[in-house]
MMTF fields as JSON, N, C-alpha, C and O atoms, coordinates in Angstrom:
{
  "mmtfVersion": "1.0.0",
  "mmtfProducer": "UNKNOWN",
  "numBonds": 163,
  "numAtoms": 164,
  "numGroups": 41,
  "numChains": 1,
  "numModels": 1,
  "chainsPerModel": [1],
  "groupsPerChain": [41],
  "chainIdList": ["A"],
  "bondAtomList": [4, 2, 8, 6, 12, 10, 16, 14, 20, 18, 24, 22, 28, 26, 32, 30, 36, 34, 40, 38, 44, 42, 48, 46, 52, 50, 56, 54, 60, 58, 64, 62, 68, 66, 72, 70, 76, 74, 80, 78, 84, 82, 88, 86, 92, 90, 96, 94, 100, 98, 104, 102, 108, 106, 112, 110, 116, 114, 120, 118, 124, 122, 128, 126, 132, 130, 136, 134, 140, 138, 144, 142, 148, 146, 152, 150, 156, 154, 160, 158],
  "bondOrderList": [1, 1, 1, 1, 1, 1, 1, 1, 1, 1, 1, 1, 1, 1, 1, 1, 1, 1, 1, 1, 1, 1, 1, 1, 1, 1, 1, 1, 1, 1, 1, 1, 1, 1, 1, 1, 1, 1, 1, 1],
  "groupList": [{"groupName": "UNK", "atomNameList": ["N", "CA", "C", "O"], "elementList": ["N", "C", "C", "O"], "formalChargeList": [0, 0, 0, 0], "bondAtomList": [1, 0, 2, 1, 3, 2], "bondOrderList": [1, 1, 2], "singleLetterCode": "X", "chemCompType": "L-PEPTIDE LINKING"}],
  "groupTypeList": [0, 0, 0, 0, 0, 0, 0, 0, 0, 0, 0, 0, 0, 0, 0, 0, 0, 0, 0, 0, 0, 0, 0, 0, 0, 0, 0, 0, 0, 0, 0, 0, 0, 0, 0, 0, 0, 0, 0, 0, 0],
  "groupIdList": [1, 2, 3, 4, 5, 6, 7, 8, 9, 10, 11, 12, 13, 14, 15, 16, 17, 18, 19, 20, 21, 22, 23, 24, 25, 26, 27, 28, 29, 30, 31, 32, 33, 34, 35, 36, 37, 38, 39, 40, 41],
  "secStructList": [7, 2, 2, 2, 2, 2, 2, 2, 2, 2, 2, 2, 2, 2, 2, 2, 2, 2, 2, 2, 2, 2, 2, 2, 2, 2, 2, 2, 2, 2, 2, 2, 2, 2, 2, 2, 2, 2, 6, 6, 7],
  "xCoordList": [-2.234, -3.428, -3.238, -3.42, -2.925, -2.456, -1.207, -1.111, -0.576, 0.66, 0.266, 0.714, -0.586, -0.81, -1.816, -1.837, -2.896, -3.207, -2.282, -2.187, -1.514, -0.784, -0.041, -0.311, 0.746, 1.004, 0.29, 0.832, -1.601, -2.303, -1.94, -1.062, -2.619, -3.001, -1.902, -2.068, -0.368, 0.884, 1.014, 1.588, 0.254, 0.307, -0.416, 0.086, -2.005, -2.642, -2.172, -2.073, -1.956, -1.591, -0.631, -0.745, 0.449, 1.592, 0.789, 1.259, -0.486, -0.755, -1.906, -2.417, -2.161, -3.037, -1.987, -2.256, -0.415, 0.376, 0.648, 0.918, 0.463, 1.346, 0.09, 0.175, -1.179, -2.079, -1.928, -1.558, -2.387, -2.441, -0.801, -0.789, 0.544, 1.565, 1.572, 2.113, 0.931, 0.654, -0.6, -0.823, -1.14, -2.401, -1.926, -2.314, -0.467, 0.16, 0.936, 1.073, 1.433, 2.29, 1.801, 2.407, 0.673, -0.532, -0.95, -0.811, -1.431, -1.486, -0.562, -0.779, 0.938, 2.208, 2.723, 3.54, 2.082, 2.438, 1.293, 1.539, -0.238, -0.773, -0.659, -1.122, -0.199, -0.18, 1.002, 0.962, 1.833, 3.476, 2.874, 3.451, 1.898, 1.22, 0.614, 1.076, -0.316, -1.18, -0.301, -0.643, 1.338, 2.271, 2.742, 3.271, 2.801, 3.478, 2.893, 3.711, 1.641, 0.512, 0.783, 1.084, 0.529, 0.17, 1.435, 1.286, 2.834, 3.917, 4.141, 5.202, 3.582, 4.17, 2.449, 2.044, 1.465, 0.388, 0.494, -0.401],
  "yCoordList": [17.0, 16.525, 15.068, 14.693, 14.419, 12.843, 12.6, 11.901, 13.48, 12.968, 13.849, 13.424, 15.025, 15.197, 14.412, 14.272, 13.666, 12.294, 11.182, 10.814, 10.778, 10.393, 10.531, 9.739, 11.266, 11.988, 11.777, 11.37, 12.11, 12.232, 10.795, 10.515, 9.653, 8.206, 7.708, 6.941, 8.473, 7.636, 8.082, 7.532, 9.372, 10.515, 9.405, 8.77, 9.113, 8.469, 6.973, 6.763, 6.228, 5.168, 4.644, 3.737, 5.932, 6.519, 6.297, 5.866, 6.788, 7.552, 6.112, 6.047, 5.489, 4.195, 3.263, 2.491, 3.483, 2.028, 2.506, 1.771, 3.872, 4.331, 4.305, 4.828, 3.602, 3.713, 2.103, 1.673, 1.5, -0.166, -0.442, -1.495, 0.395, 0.022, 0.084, -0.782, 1.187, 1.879, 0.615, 0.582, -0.164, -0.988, -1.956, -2.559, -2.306, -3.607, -3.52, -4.39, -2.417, -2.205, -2.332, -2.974, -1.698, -2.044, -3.973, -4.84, -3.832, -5.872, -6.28, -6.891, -5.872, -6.899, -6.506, -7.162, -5.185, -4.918, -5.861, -6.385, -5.91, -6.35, -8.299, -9.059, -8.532, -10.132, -10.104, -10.573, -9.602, -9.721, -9.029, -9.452, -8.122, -8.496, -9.785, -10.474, -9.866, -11.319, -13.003, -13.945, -12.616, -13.692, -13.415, -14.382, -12.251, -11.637, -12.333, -12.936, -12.513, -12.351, -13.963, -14.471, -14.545, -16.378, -16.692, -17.082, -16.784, -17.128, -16.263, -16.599, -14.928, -14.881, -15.038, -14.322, -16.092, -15.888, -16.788, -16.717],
  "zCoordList": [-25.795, -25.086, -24.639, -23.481, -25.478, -25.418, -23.953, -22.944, -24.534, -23.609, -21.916, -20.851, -22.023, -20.391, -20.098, -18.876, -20.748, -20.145, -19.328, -18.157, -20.873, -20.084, -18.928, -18.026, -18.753, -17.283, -16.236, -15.208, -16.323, -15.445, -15.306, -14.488, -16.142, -15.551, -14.584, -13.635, -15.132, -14.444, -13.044, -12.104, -13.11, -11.418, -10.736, -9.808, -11.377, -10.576, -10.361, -9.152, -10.87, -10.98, -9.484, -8.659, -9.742, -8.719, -6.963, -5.91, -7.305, -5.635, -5.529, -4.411, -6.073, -6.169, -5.484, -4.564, -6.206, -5.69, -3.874, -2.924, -3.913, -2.543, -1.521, -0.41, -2.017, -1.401, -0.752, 0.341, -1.946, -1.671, -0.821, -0.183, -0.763, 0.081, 1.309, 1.996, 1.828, 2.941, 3.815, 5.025, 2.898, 3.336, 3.833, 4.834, 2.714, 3.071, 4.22, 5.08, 4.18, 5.342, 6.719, 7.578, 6.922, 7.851, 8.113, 8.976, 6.922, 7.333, 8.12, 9.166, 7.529, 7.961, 9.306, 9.952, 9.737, 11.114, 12.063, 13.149, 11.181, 12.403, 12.353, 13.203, 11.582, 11.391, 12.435, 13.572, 11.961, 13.166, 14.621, 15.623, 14.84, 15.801, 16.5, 17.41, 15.937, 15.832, 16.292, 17.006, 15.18, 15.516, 16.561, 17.109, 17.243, 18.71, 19.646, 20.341, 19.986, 20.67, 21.108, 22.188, 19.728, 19.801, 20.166, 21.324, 19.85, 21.09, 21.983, 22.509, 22.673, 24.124, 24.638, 25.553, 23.913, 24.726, 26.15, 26.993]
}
């Protein structure tokens, strides 16, 4: 019982980090947008 908890929290934990990466990844495209923009403005 203990240890398929465990399991669960590490599954979730797992799809939490691949969530918040996917967010970051997003920011850093639109900032390197944003930096695109302000030198060829």
């Amino acid at each position: 019982m203990i240890i398929s908890n465990m399991i669960e929290g590490i599954v979730m934990s797992q799809s939490n980090l691949e969530k918040q990466e996917a967010k970051l990844k997003a920011l850093n495209q639109k900032i390197k947008e944003e930096k695109y923009k302000l030198n060829n403005g």
